[in-house]
N, C-alpha and C positions, 0 to 999 in steps of 0.2 A: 504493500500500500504506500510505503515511502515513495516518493517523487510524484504517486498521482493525486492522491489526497493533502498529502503535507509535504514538503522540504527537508522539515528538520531532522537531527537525527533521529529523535523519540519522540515519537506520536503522543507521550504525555505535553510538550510543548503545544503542539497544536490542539492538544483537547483544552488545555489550560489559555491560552491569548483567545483561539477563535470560539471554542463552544462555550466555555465560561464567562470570560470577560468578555468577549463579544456579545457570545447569545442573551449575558445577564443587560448591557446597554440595549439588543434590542428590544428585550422582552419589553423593559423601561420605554423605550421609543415606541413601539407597540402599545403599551396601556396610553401612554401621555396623547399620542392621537385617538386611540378608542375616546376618552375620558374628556376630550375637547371637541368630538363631534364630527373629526377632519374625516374626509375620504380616505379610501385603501390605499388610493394610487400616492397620497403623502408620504405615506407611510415608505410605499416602495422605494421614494426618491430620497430619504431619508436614509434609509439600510442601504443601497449604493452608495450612499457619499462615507457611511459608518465603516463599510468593508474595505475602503480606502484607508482608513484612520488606522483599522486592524492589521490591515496589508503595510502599513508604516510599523505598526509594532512588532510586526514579525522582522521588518528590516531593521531596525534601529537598535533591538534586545538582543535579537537570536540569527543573525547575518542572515535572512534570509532575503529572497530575491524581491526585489521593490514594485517593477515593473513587470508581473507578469500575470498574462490575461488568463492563464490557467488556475493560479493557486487564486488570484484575484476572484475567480468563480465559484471556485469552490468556497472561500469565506464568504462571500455575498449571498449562493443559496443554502450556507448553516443559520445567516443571518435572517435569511428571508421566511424561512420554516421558522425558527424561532418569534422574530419578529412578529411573523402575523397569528401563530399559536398566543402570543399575549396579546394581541389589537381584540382576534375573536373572543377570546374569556372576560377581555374586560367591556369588550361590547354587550356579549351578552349577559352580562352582570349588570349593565346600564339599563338596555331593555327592561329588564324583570326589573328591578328595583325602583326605578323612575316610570316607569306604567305597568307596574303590579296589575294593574284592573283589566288590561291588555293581551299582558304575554305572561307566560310561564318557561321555566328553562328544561331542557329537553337532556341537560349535561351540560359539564361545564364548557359548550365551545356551542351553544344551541340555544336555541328559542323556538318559540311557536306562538299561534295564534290560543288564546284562551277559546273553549269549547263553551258557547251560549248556552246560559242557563234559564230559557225562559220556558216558562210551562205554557203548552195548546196545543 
């Protein structure tokens, strides 16, 4: 898996810069648009500019390569799963709580329509 997935020598580096400390900023980037209402696509343009940021810490800590479009992808779709697994929990956390009378949650990543209680 070294050189397709990560660079470094130990795959503990790459789980600790991009799944941790990345996935922990997008998850954060993820509620902070859920929890202000913004579109998905915000969110997207946010976790590309952040896999940047992570793509710099792999260069600057742990010698890894700066400019490149492969590992650059692979931090950006850790990013993007992570990221939007927190947009959708704290969305739907918004939903049900701010129109209880509305929606109900289906799980934590879900919603639905509440089923009409009217009798006739």
């Amino acid at each position: 898996m070294q050189g397709i997935l990560y660079e470094e020598p130990s795959i503990w580096l790459f789980l600790l810069v991009t799944v941790i400390m990345g996935g922990w900023a997008a998850w954060m980037t993820g509620r902070a648009i859920a929890v202000t209402w913004r579109r998905y696509w915000n969110l997207i343009l946010y976790l590309l500019i952040l896999a940047g940021f992570v793509r710099f810490i792999h260069f600057a800590l742990f010698r890894g390569t700066l400019i490149s479009v492969q590992f650059y992808a692979i931090d950006a779709i850790v990013l993007l799963i992570i990221g939007s697994l927190g947009y959708r929990y704290y969305r739907a956390r918004l939903m049900t709580t701010q129109y209880r009378w509305l929606y109900e949650r289906t799980g934590p990543f879900g919603w639905r329509e509440k089923a009409s209680h009217t009798n006739g």
